[in-house]
C-alpha positions as CSV (number, residue, x, y, z in Angstrom):
1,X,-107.5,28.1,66.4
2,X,-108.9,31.0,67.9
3,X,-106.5,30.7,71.1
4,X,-104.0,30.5,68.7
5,X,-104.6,33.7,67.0
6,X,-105.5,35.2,70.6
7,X,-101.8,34.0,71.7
8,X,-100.4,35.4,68.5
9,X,-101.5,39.4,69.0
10,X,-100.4,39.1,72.3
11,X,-97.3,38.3,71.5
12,X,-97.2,40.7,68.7
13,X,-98.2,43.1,71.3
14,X,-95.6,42.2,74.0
15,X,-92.5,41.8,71.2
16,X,-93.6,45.5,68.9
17,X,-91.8,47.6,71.1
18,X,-88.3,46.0,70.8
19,X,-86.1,45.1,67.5
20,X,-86.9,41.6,66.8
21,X,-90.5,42.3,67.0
22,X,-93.3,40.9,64.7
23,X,-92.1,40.5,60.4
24,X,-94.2,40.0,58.0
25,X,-93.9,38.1,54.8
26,X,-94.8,37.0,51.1
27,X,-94.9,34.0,49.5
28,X,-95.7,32.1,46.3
29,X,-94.4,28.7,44.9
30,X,-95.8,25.6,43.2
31,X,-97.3,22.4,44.2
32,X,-96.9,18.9,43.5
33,X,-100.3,17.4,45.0
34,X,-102.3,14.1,44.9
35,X,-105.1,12.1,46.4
36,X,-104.8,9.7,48.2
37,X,-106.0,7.0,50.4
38,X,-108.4,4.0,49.7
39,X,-111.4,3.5,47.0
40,X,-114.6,1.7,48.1
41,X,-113.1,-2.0,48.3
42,X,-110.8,-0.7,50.3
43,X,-108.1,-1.0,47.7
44,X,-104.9,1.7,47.7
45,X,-105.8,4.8,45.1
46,X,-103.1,5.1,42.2
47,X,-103.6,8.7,41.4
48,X,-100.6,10.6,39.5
49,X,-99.6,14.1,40.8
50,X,-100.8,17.3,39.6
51,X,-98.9,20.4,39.6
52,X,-100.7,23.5,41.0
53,X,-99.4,26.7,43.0
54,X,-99.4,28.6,46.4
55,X,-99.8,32.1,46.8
56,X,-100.6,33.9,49.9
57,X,-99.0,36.0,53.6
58,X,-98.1,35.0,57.1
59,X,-96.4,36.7,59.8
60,X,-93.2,35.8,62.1
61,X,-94.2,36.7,66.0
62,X,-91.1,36.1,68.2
63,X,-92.5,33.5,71.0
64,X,-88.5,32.3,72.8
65,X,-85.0,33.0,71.6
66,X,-84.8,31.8,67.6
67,X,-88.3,30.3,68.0
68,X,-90.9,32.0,66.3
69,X,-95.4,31.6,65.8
70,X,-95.8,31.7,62.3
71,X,-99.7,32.1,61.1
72,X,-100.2,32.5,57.1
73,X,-103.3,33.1,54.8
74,X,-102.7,30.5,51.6
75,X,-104.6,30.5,48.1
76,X,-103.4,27.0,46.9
77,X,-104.8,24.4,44.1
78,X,-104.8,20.8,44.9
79,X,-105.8,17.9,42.9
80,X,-104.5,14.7,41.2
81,X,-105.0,12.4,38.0
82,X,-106.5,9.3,37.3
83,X,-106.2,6.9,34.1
84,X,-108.4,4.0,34.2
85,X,-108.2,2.2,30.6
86,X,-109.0,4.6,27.8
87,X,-110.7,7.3,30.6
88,X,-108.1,10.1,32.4
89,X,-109.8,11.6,35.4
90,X,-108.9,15.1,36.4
91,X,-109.5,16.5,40.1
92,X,-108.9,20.5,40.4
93,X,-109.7,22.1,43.8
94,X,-109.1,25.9,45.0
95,X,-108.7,25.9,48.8
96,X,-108.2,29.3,51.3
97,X,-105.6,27.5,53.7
98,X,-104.3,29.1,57.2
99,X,-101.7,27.4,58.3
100,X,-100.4,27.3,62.0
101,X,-97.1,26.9,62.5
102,X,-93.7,26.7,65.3
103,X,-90.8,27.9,63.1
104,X,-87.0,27.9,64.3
105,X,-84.7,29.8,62.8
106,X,-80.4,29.5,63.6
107,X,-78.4,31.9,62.0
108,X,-76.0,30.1,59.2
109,X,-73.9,32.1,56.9
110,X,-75.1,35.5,56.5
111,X,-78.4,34.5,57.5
112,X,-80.9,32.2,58.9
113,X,-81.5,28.2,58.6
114,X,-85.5,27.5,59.2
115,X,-87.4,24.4,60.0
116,X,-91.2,24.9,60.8
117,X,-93.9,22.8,61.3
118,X,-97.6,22.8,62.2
119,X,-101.1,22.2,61.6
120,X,-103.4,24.0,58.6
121,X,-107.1,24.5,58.1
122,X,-108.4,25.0,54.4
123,X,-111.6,25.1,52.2
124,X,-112.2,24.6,49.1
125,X,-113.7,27.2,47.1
126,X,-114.2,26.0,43.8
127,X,-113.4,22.3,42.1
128,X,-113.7,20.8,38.8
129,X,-113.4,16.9,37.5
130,X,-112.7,16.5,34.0
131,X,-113.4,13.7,32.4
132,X,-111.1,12.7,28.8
133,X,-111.4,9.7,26.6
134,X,-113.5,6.8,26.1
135,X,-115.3,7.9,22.6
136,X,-116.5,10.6,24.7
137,X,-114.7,13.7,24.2
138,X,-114.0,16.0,27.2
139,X,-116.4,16.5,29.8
140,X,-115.9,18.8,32.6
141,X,-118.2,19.1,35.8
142,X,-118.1,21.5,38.9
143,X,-117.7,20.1,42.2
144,X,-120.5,20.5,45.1
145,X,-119.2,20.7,48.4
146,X,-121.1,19.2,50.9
147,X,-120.7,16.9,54.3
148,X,-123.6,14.5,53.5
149,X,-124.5,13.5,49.9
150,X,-128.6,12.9,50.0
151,X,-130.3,10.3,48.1
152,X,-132.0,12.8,45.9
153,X,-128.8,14.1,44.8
154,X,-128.2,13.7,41.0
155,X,-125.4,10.6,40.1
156,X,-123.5,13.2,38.1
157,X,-122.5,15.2,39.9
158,X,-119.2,14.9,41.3
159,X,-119.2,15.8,45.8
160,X,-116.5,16.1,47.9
161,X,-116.5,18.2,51.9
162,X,-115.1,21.7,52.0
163,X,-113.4,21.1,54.9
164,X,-109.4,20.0,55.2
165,X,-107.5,19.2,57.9
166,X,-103.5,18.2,58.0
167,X,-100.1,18.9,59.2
168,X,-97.4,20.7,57.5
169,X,-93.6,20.3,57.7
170,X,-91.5,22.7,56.3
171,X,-87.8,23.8,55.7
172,X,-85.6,26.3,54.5
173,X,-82.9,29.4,54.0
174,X,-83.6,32.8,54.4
175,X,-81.0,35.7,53.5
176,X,-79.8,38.5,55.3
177,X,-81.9,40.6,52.8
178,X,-85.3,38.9,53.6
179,X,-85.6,36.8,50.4
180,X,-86.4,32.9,51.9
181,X,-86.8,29.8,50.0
182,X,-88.2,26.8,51.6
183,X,-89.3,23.2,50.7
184,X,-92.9,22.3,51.9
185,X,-94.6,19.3,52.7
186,X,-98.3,18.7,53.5
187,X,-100.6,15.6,54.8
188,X,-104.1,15.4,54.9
189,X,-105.6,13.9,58.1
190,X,-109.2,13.8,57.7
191,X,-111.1,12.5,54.7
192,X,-112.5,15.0,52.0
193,X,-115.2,12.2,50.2
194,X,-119.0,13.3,51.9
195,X,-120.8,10.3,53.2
196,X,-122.8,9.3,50.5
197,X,-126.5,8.2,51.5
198,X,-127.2,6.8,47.6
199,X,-124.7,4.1,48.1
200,X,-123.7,0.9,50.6
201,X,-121.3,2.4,52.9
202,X,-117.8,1.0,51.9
203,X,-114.2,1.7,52.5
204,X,-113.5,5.1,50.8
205,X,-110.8,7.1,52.4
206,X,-109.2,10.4,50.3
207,X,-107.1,12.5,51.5
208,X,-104.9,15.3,50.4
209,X,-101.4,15.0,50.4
210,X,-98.2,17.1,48.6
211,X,-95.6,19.0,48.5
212,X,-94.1,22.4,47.0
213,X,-91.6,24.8,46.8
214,X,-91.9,28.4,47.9
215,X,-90.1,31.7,47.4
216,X,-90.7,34.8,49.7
217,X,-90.1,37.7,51.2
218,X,-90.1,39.1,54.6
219,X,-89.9,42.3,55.5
């Protein structure tokens, strides 16, 4: 990552001088996002998708001709739902993302056909599980974010890591004007449950996974 962002001022450096130099954008959009992967039998999760939102910057740095390093900065909510009999499960987290990405952009119409893709680093800042049903009422807990859950750790409590790892895939139009619209796609590669000391180690695998819609701005 850092020889990434190394690579990216030098370009910036090498490409200011001239007219198709470094541009700079905004973007915000919504997410469709879920969770999945495997619970502690091994058996596929059936979570439902939540809908959150992106908001955030990146920058266009001219590497070859219409081939362009794209590195953003990302607020974005992720999550999904769970119903198991009378009980519906929400999972709310709040990640800083950067995403990495090779963009191309071919000039279509009046202006530009993208298609971009990459990987992303996020962390969660803040997460909540809600719990709904079951004689109950509502219940709603904060999430700890930790790598290893301890034996000593209270049961209710709900854990998950910080870290995220994935790929994105993305593609798109932008106008003559600057305004761009693109459909985004994301996949979680490494798992966000903590090892859980309390418990016999099983098959639990979760993952992020989504995708959204953005509208920007580059300028």
């Amino acid at each position: 990552m850092v020889f990434l962002l190394m690579l990216s001022a030098t370009f910036a450096n090498a490409q200011g001088s001239g007219s198709a130099g470094t541009a700079f954008g905004i973007l915000a959009g919504v997410n469709f996002q879920n969770l999945n992967g495997k619970d502690f039998n091994g058996t596929k999760l059936e979570n439902d998708m939540i809908i959150g939102f992106h908001a955030g910057v990146n920058a266009q740095i001219p590497i070859a001709q219409e081939f362009y390093f794209q590195p953003g900065l990302l607020f974005s909510t992720k999550g999904a739902k769970n119903t198991d009999g009378a009980v519906t499960s929400t999972y709310k987290f709040s990640y800083i993302e950067l995403p990495l990405n090779l963009v191309y952009k071919g000039a279509l119409g009046n202006g530009f056909v993208m298609v971009g893709f990459g990987p992303y680093v996020g962390y969660a800042i803040q997460g909540k599980v809600t719990l709904e049903g079951g004689g109950s009422g509502e219940i709603e807990s904060d999430v700890e974010f930790k790598n290893v859950v301890e034996l000593t750790d209270p049961l209710t409590t709900p854990y998950f890591k910080g870290l995220d790892l994935g790929g994105n895939v993305f593609a798109g139009y932008e106008m003559a004007s600057g305004i761009f619209l693109q459909l985004n796609s994301q996949l979680g590669m490494v798992k966000i449950n903590p090892e859980d000391k309390r418990f016999a180690e099983g098959e639990t695998a979760i993952k992020n996974t989504g995708f959204g819609l953005s509208l920007g701005y580059r300028f």
